[in-house]
DOKE-713825 format. One record per atom (N, C-alpha, C): atom name; residue in one letter; z negated, y negated, x. Coordinates in steps of 0.001 Angstrom, whole numbers, plus 500000, padded with zeros to 6 digits. Each point is the difference from the previous one (the first is absolute). Layout:
BEGIN
<"CA" "A" <Z Y X>> ...
This chain:
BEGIN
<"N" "X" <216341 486319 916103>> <"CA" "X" <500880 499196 500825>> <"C" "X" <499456 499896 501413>> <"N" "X" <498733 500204 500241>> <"CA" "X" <499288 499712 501043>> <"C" "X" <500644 501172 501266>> <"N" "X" <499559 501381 499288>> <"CA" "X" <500974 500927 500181>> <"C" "X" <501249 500302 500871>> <"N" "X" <500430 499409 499077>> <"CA" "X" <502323 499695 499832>> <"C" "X" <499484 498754 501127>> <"N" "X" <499274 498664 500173>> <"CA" "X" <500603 499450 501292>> <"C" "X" <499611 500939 501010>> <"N" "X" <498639 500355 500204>> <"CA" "X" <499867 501127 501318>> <"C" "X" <501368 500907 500662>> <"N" "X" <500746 500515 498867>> <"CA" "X" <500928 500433 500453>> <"C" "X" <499901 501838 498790>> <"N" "X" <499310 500458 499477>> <"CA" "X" <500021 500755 498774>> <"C" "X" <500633 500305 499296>> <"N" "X" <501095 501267 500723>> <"CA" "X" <500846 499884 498727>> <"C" "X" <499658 500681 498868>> <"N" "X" <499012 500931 500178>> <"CA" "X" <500088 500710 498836>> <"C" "X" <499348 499020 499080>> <"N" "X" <499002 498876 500155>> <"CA" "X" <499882 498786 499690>> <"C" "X" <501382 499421 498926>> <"N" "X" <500680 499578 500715>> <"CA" "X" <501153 499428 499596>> <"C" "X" <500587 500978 498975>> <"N" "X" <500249 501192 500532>> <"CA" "X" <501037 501191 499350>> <"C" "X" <499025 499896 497961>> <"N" "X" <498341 499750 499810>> <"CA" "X" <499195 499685 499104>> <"C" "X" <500666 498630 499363>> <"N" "X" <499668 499029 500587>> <"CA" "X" <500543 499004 499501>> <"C" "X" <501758 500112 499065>> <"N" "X" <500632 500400 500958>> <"CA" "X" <501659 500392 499534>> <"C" "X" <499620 500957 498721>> <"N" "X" <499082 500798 499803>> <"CA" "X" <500012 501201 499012>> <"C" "X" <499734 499346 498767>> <"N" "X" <498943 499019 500272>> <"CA" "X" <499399 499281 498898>> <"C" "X" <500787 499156 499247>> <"N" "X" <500577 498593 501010>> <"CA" "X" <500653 499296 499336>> <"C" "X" <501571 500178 499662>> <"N" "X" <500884 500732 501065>> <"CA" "X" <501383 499967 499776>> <"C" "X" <500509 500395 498357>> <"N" "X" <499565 501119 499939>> <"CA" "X" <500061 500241 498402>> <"C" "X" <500381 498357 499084>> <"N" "X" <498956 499172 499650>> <"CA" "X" <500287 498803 499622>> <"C" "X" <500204 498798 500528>> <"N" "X" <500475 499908 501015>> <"CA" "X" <500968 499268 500706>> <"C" "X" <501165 500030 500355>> <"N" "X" <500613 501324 499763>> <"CA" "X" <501531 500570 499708>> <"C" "X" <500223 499794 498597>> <"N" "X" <498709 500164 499036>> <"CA" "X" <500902 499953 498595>> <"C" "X" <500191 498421 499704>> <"N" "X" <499103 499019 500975>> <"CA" "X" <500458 498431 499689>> <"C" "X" <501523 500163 500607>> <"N" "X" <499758 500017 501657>> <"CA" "X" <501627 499502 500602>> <"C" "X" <500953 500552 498646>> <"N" "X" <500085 501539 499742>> <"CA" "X" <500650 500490 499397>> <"C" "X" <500511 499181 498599>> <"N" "X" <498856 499550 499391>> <"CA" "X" <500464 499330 498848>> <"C" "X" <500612 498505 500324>> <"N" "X" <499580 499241 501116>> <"CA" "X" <500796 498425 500387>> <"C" "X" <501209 500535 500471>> <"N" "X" <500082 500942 500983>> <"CA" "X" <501554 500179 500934>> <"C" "X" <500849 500714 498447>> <"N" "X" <499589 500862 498783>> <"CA" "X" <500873 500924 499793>> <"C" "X" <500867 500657 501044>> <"N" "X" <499780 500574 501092>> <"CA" "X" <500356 500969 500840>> <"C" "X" <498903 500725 501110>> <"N" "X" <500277 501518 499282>> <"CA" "X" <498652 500469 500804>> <"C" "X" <500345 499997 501507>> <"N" "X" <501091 500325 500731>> <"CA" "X" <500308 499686 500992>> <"C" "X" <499325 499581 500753>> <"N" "X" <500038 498493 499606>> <"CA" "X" <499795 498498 500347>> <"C" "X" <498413 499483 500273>> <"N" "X" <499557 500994 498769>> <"CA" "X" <498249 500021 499658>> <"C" "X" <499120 500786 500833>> <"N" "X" <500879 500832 500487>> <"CA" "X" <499425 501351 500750>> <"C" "X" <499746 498811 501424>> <"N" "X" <501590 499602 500327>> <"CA" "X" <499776 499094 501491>> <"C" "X" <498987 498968 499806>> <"N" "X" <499455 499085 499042>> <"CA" "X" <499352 499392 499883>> <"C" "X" <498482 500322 500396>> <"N" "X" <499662 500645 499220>> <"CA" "X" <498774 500250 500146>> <"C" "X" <499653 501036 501091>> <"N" "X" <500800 500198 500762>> <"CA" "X" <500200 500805 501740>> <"C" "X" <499741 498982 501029>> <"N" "X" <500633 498558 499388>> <"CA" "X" <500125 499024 500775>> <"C" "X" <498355 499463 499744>> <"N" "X" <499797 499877 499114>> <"CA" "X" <498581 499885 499741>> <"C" "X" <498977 500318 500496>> <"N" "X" <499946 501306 499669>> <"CA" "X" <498982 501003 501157>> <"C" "X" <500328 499693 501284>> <"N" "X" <501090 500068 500504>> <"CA" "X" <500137 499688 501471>> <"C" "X" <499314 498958 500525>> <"N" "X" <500005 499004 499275>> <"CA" "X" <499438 498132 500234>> <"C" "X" <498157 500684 500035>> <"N" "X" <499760 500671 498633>> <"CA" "X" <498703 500331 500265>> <"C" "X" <499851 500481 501187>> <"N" "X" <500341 501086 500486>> <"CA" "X" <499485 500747 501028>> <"C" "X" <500382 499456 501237>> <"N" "X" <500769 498805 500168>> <"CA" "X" <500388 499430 501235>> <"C" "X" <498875 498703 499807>> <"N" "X" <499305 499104 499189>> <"CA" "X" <499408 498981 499779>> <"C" "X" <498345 500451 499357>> <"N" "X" <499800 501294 500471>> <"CA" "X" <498292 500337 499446>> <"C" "X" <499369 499267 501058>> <"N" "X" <500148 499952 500567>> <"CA" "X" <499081 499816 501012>> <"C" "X" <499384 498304 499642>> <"N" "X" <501608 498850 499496>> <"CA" "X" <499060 499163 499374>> <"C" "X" <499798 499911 498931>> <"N" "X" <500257 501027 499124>> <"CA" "X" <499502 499788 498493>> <"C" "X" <498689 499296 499985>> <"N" "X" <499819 499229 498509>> <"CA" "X" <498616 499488 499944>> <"C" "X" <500040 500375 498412>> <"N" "X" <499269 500652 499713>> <"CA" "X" <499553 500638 498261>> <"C" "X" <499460 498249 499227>> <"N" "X" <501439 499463 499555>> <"CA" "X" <499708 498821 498941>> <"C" "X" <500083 500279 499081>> <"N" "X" <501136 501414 499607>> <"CA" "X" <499830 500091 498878>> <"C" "X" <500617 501911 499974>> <"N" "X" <499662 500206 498929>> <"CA" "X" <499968 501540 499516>> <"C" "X" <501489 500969 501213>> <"N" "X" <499481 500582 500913>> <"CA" "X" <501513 501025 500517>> <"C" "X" <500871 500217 499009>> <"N" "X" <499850 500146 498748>> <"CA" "X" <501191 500227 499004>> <"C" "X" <500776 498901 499791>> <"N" "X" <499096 498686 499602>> <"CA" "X" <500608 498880 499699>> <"C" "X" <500784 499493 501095>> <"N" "X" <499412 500173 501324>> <"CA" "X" <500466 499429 501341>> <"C" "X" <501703 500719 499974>> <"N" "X" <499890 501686 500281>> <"CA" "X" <501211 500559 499431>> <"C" "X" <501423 499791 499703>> <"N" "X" <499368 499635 498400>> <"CA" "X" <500622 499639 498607>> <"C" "X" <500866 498606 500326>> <"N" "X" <499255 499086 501149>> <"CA" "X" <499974 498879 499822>> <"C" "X" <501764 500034 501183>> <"N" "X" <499497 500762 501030>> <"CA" "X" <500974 500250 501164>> <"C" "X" <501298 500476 499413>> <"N" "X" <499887 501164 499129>> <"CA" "X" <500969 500782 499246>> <"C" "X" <500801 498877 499242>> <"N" "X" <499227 499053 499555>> <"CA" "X" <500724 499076 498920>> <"C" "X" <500756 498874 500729>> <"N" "X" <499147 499958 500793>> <"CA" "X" <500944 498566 501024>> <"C" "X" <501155 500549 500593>> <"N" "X" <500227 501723 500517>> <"CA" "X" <500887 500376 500645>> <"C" "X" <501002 500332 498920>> <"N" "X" <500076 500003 498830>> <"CA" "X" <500714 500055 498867>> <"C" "X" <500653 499176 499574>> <"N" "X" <499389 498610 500132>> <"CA" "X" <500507 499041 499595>> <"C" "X" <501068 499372 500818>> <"N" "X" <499865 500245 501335>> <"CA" "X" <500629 500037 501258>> <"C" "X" <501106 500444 500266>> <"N" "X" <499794 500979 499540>> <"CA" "X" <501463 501182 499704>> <"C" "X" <500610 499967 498601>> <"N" "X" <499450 498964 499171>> <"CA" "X" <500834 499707 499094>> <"C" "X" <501001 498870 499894>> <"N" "X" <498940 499151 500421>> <"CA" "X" <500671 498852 500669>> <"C" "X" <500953 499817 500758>> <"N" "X" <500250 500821 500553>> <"CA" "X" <501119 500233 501563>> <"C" "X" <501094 501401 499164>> <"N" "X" <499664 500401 498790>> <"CA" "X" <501056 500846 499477>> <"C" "X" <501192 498943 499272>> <"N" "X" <501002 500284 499891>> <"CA" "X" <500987 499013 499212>> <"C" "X" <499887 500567 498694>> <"N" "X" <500480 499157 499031>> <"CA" "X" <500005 499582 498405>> <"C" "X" <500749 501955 499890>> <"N" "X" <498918 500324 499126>> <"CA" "X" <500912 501580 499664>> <"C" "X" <500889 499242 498638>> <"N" "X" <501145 500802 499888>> <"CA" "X" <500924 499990 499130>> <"C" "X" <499575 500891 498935>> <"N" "X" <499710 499003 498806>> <"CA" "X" <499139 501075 498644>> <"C" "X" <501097 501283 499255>> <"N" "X" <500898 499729 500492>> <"CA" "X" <500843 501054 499340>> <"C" "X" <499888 501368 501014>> <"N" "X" <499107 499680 501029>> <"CA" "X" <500345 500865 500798>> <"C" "X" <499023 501334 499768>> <"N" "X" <499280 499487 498686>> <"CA" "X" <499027 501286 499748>> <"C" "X" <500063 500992 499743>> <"N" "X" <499267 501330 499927>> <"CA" "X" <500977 501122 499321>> <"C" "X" <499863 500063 498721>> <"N" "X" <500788 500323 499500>> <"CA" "X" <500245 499696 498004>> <"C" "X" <499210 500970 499643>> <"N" "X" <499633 499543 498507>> <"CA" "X" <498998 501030 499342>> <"C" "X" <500833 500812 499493>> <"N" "X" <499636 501179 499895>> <"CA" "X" <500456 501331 499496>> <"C" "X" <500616 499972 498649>> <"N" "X" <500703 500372 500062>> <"CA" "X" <501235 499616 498284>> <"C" "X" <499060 500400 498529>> <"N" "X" <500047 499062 499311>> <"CA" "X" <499568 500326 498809>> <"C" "X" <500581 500555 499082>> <"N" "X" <501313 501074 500612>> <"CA" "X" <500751 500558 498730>> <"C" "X" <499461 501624 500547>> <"N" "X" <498839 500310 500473>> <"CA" "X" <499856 500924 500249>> <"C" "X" <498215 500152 499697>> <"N" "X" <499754 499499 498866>> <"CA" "X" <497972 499571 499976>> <"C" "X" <499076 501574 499669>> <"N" "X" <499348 499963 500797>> <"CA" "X" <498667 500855 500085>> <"C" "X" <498922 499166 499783>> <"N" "X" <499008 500526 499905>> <"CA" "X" <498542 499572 500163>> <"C" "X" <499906 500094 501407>> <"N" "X" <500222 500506 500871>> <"CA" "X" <499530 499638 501350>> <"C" "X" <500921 499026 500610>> <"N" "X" <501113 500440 499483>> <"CA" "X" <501122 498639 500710>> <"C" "X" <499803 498758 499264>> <"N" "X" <499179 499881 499002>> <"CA" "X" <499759 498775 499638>> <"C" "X" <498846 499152 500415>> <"N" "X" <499012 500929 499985>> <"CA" "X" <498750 499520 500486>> <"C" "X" <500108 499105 501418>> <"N" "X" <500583 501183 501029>> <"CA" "X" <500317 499998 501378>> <"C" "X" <501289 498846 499982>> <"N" "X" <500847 499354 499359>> <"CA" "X" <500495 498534 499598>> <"C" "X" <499160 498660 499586>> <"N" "X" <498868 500792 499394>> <"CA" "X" <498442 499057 499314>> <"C" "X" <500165 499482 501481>> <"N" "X" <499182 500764 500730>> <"CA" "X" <499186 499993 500975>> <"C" "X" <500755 499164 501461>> <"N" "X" <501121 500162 500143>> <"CA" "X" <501351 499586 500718>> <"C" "X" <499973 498356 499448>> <"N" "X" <500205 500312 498903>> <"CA" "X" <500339 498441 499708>> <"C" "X" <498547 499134 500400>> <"N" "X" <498923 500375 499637>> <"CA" "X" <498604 499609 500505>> <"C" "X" <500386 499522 501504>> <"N" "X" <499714 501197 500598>> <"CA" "X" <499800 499360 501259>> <"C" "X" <501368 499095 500380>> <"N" "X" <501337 499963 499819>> <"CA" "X" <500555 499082 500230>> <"C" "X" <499750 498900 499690>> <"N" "X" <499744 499762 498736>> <"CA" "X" <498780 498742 499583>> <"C" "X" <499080 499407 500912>> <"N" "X" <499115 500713 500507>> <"CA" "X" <499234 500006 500914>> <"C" "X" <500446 499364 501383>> <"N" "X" <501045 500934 500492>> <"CA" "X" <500419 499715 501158>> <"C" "X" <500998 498511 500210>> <"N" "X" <500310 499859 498230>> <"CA" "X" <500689 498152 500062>> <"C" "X" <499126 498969 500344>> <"N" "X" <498467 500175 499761>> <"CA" "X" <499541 499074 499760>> <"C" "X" <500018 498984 501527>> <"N" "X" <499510 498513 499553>> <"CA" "X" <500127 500048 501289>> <"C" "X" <498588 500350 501056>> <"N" "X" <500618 499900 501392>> <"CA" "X" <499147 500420 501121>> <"C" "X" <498649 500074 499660>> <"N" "X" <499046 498897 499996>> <"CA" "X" <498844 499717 499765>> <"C" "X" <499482 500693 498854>> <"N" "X" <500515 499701 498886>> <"CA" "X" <499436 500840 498594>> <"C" "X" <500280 501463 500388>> <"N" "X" <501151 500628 500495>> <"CA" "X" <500095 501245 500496>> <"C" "X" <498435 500373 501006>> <"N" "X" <499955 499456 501031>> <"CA" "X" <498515 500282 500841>> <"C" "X" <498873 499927 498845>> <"N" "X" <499815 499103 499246>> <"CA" "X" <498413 499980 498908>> <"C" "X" <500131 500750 499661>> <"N" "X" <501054 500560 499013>> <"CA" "X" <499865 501057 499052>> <"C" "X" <500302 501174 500308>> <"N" "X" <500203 500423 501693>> <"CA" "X" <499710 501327 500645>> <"C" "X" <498582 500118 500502>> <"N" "X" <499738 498928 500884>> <"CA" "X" <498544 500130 500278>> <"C" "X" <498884 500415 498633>> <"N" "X" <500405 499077 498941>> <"CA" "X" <498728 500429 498987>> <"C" "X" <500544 500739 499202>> <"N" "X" <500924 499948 499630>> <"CA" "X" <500007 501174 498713>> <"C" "X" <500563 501403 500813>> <"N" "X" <500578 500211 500927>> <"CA" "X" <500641 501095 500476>> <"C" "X" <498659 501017 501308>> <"N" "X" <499460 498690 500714>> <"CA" "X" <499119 500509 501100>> <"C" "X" <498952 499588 499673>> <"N" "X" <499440 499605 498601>> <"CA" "X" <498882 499548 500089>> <"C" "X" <499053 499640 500559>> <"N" "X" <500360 499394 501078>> <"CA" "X" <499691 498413 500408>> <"C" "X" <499345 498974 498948>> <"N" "X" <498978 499755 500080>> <"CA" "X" <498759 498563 499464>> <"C" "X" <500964 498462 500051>> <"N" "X" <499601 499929 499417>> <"CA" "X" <501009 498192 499443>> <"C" "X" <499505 499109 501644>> <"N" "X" <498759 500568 499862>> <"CA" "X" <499327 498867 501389>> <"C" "X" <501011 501028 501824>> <"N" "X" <499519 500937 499914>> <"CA" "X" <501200 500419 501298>> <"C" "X" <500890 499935 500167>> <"N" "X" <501149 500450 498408>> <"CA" "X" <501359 499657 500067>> <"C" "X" <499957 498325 500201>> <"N" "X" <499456 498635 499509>> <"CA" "X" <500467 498828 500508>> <"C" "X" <499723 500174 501162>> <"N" "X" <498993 500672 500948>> <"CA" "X" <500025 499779 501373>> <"C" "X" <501357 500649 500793>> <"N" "X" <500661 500908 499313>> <"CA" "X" <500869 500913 500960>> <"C" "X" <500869 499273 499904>> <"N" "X" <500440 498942 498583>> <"CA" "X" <501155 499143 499825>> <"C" "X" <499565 498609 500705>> <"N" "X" <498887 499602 500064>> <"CA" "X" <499390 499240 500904>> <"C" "X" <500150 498673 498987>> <"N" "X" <499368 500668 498980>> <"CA" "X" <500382 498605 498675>> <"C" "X" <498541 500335 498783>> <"N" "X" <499408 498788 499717>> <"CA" "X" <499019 499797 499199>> <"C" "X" <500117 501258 499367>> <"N" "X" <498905 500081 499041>> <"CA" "X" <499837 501445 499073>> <"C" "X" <500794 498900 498523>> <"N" "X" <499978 498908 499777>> <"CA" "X" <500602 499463 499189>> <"C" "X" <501517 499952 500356>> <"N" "X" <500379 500224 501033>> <"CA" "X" <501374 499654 499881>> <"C" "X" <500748 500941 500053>> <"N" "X" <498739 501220 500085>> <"CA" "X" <500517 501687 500066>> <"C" "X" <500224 500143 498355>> <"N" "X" <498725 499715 499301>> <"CA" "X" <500221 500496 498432>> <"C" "X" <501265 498734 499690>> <"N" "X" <500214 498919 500120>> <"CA" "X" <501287 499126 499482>> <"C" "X" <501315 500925 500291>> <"N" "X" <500196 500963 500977>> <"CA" "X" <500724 500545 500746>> <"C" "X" <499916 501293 499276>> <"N" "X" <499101 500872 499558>> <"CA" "X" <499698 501239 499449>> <"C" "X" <500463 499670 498180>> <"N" "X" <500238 498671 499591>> <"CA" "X" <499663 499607 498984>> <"C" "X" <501560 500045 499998>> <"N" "X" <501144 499130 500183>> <"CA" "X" <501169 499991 500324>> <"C" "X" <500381 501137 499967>> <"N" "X" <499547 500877 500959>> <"CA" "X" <500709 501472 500052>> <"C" "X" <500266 500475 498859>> <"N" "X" <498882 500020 499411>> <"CA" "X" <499827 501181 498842>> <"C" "X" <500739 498909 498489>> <"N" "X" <500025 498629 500834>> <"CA" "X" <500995 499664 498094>> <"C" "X" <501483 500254 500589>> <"N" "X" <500213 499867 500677>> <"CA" "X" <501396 500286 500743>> <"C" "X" <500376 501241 499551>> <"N" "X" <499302 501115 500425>> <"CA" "X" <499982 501404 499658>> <"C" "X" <500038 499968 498544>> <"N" "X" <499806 500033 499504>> <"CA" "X" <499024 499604 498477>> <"C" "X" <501875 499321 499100>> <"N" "X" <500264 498815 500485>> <"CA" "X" <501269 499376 499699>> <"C" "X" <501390 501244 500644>> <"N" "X" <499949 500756 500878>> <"CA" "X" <501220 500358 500776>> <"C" "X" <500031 501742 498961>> <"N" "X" <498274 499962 499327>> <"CA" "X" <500137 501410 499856>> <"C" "X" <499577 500481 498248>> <"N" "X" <500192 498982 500046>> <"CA" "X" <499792 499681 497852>> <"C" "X" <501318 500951 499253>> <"N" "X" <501082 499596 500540>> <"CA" "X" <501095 501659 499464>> <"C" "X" <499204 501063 500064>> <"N" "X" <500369 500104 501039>> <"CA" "X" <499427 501463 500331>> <"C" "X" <498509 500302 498856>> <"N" "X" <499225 499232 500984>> <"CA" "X" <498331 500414 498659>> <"C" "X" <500475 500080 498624>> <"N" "X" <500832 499125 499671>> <"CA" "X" <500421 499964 498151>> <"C" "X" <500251 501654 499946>> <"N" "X" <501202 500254 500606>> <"CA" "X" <500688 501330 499848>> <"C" "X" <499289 501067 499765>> <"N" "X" <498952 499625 501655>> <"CA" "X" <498888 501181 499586>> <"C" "X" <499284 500333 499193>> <"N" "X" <499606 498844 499306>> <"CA" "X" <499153 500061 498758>> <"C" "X" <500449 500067 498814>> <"N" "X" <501184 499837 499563>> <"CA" "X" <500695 500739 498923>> <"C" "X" <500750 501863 499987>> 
């Protein structure tokens, strides 16, 4: 970072190589639109490379990041209007079943699962189970105790767990 404030880009261009990778797949998983995720974390880097100069290393460049990416997410969710749930695209007809068209319905219905949950449990359970992210960084990026991250990680997964008990039955018979 010392670097990137001097003015370094190939500095910077390092930094972008390292982290964007998992800081697109968070926006990506809060916005559900890569679009949206791509501008995010552009907007991100930009703030970095316009504000190095006062960075102060409190806490990990990834977490710092993670932390920017997530606030600008929430931001742009906040300011999006109520989507209309019918407005999703339908799952692929079941009068036509394969093994791959079924699986690839598994997997569909998952992440829509996923993508219901709400906001907050959506951020825990991308940071740690998706970007593996540490219980102690992800509460810093959400800017919430490591207890109120696992109460939050804990929710997710009975939610998931309750929304996705069909499905698991099915599979397992």
């Amino acid at each position: 970072m010392e670097r990137v404030a001097e003015g370094d880009a190939q500095a910077f261009r390092a930094l972008v190589d390292r982290h964007a990778p998992s800081v697109t797949a968070h926006a990506k998983r809060m916005l559900r639109d890569a679009s949206e995720a791509e501008d995010v974390v552009q907007e991100a880097f930009l703030r970095l490379w316009k504000n190095a100069p006062t960075y102060r290393a409190e806490a990990r460049l990834g977490t710092f990041l993670h932390r920017i990416v997530h606030n600008l997410c929430v931001d742009l969710l906040r300011a999006r209007k109520p989507q209309d749930p019918e407005a999703l695209d339908g799952l692929p007809s079941e009068d036509r079943p394969s093994r791959e068209l079924h699986a690839r319905t598994k997997s569909q219905q998952v992440q829509e699962e996923v993508q219901a949950l709400p906001e907050r449990q959506r951020a825990a359970l991308s940071l740690v189970h998706f970007e593996g992210v540490s219980n102690v960084e992800a509460a810093e990026i959400l800017q919430v105790s490591v207890e109120a991250l696992e109460s939050l990680l804990a929710r997710a997964r009975r939610s998931l767990r309750e929304r996705l008990a069909k499905m698991i039955e099915e599979h397992a018979t």
